[in-house]
C-alpha positions in Angstrom: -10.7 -18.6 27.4 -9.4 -16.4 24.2 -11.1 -16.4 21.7 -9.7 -17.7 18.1 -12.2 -16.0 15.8 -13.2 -12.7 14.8 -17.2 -12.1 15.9 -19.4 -12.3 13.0 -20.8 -8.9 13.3 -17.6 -7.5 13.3 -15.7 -9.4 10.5 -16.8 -6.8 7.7 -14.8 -3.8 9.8 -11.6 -5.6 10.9 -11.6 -6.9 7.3 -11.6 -3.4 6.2 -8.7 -2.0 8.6 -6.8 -5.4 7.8 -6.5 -4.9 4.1 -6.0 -0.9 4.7 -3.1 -1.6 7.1 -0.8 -3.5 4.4 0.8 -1.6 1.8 0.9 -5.0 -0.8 4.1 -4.6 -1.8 5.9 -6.3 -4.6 8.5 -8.1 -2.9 11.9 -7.3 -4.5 15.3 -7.2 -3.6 17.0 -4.5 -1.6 20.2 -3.8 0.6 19.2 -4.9 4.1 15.8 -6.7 6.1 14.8 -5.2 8.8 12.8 -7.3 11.0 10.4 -4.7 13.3 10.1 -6.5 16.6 6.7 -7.3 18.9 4.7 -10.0 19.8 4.9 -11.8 16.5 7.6 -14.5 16.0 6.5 -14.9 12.3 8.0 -11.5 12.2 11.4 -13.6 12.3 10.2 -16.5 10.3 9.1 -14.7 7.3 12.6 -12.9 7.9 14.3 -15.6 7.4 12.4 -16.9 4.1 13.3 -13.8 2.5 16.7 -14.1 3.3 16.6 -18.1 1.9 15.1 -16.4 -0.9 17.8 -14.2 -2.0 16.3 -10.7 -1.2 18.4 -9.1 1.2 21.8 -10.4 2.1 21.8 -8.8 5.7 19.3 -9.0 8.5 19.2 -6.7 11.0 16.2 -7.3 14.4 15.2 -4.3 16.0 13.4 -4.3 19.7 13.9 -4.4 23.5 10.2 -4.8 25.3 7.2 -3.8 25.5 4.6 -5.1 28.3 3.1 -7.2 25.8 6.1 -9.0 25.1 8.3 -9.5 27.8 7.1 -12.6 29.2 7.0 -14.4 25.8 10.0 -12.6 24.8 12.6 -11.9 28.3 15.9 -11.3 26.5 14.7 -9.2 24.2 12.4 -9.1 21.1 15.5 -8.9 19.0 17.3 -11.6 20.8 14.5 -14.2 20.5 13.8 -13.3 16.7 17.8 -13.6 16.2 17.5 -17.3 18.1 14.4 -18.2 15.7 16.3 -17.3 12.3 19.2 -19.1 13.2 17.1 -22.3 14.1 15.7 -22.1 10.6 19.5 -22.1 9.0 19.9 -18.1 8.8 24.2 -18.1 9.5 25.0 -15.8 12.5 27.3 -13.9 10.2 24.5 -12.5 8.2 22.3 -11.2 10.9 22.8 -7.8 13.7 20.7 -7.1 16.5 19.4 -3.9 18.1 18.1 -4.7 21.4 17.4 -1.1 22.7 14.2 0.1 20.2 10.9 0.2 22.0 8.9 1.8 19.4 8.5 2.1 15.5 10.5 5.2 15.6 13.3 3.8 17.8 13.2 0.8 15.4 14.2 2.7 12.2 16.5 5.5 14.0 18.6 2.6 16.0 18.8 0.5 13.0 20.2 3.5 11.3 22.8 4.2 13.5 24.0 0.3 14.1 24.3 -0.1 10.2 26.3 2.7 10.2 28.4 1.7 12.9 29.4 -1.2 11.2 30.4 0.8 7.9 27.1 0.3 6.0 25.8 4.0 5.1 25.6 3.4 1.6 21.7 1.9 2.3 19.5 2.2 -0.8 16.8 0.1 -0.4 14.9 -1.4 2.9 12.3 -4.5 3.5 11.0 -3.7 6.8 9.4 -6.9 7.6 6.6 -6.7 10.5 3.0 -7.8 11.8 0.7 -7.6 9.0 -1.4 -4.4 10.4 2.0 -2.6 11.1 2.8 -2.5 7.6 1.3 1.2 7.0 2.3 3.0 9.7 6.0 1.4 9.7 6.5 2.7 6.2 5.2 6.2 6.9 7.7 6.7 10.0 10.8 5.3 7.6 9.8 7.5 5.0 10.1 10.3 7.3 13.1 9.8 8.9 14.8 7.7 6.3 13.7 9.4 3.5 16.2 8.6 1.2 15.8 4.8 1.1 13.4 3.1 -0.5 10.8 0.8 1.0 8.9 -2.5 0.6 7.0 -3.4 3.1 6.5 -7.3 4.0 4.7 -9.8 6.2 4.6 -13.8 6.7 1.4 -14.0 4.4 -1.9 -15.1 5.9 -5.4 -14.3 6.0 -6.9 -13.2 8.8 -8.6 -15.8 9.8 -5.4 -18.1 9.7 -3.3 -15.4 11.4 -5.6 -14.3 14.0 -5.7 -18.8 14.7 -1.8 -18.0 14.7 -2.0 -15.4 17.6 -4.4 -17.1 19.7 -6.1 -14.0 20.6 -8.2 -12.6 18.3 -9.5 -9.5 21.0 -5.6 -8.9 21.0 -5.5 -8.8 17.2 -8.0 -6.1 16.7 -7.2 -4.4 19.9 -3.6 -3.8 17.9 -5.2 -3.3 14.5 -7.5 -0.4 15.9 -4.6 1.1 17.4 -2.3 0.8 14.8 -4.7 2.3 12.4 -5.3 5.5 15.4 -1.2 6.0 14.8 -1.8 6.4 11.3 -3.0 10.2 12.2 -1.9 10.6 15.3 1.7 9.6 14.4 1.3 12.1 11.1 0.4 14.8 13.4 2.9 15.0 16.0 5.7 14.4 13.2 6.6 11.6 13.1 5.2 9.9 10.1 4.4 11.1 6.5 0.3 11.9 6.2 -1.2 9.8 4.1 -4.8 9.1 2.8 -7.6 7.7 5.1 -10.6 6.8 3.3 -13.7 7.5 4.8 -14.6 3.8 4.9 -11.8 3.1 7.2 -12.8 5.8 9.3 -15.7 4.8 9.4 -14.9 0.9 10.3 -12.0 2.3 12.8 -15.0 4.1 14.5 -17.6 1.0 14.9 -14.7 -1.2 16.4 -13.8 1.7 18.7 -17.5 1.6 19.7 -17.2 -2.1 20.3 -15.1 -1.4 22.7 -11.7 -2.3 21.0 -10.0 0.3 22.9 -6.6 -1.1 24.9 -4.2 0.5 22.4 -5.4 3.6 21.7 -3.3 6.5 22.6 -5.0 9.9 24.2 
C-alpha cells in the first residue's frame, strides 16, 4: 500500500528541498502559459485558473511520455492536459499542443518552434506552469535556451502535505524531488541549464534523503 505521508524523520529534509525547488514567483501577466507536462494533472488545472484569471491569453501543453506516465496518461501528457482544460471551460481556440517533448529541454525548444509556426515570435514573457519541485530547474533550462523571454514560474499551490495526499505516493514525491534537485547541477554542468546557487543546507538535506534510499530518479 503507498504511503500518503512524508516519514517523520524525514519531513525536516524534504521540507527543505520542497521550498528550495520553487522559485515563488509573483504571478503576473505575460504573453503565453506553458503548461510542462508529467504525471501531474494539476499541472493543467492550475493552467487553466490562470488563464480564467486573465494572465496569459494562450496556452500551449508540452509532452509525449515518459514511463511514469503512460498508463495514466496514453495519448499523450499534452493531450490529456488539453482534455482537462477544456473540461474546466478553457475554449479550444485558446490552447496548442506539443505532443512530441519528453524532457524539460524538449519542452521549451518544441514549444519554441510550434509558437513560431503559428506566427507567434514576438514572445516576451513566459509562465511555465509545472509540478511544484520542477519549478527551479524548468526556469534555469528556459533561461538558457530562451534567454530572451522572461519567466515566472508557477504551480497549483499546496503544501506538501496536501500535495503529496494529492499524488498518492509520497515515496514517488520525494523520489522526484531528490532527483529534480540532482538536475539542478547536473543539468548546469552538461549545458543545459544556467548554474545557480545551492546552499549548503540543501546539499546537505539532498544527501540524507539520498542515504535513505530515495534514489529511483537519480541520473549517473
Amino acid at each position: 500500500m503507498r504511503s500518503t505521508a512524508t516519514p517523520d524523520n524525514l519531513r525536516a529534509d524534504v521540507e527543505v528541498l520542497w521550498d528550495y525547488n520553487q522559485m515563488h514567483h509573483e504571478i503576473c501577466p505575460t504573453d503565453v502559459g506553458i503548461g510542462l507536462g508529467s504525471h501531474d494533472l494539476g499541472v493543467a488545472t492550475y493552467t487553466a485558473d490562470l488563464y480564467d484569471q486573465g494572465m496569459f491569453p494562450l496556452i500551449v501543453f508540452t509532452g509525449a511520455n515518459a514511463p511514469t506516465t503512460v498508463e495514466k496518461f496514453p495519448r499523450g501528457e499534452a493531450v490529456h492536459y488539453r482534455e482537462h482544460a477544456i473540461d474546466l471551460g478553457v475554449p479550444d481556440s485558446a490552447i496548442l499542443v506539443e505532443p512530441n517533448a519528453t524532457n524539460t529541454g524538449d519542452n521549451i525548444d518544441f514549444t519554441r518552434a510550434l509558437l513560431e509556426r503559428h506566427g507567434i515570435a514576438a514572445v516576451e514573457s513566459v509562465t511555465l506552469i509545472s509540478r511544484p519541485y520542477q519549478q527551479r530547474r524548468s526556469y534555469a533550462i528556459c533561461r538558457k535556451r530562451w534567454p530572451e523571454v522572461d519567466v515566472v514560474c508557477a504551480s497549483l499551490p499546496l503544501p506538501l502535505n496536501e500535495y503529496i495526499r494529492s499524488i498518492g505516493d509520497a515515496d514517488r514525491v520525494i523520489n522526484t524531488l531528490v532527483g529534480d534537485t540532482q538536475r539542478i547541477w547536473t543539468d548546469s554542468d552538461k549545458g543545459w541549464a544556467i548554474e545557480q546557487n545551492v546552499p549548503d543546507s540543501v546539499r546537505a538535506a539532498y544527501k540524507r534523503l539520498v542515504d535513505a534510499g530515495f534514489t529511483t530518479r537519480l541520473v549517473s
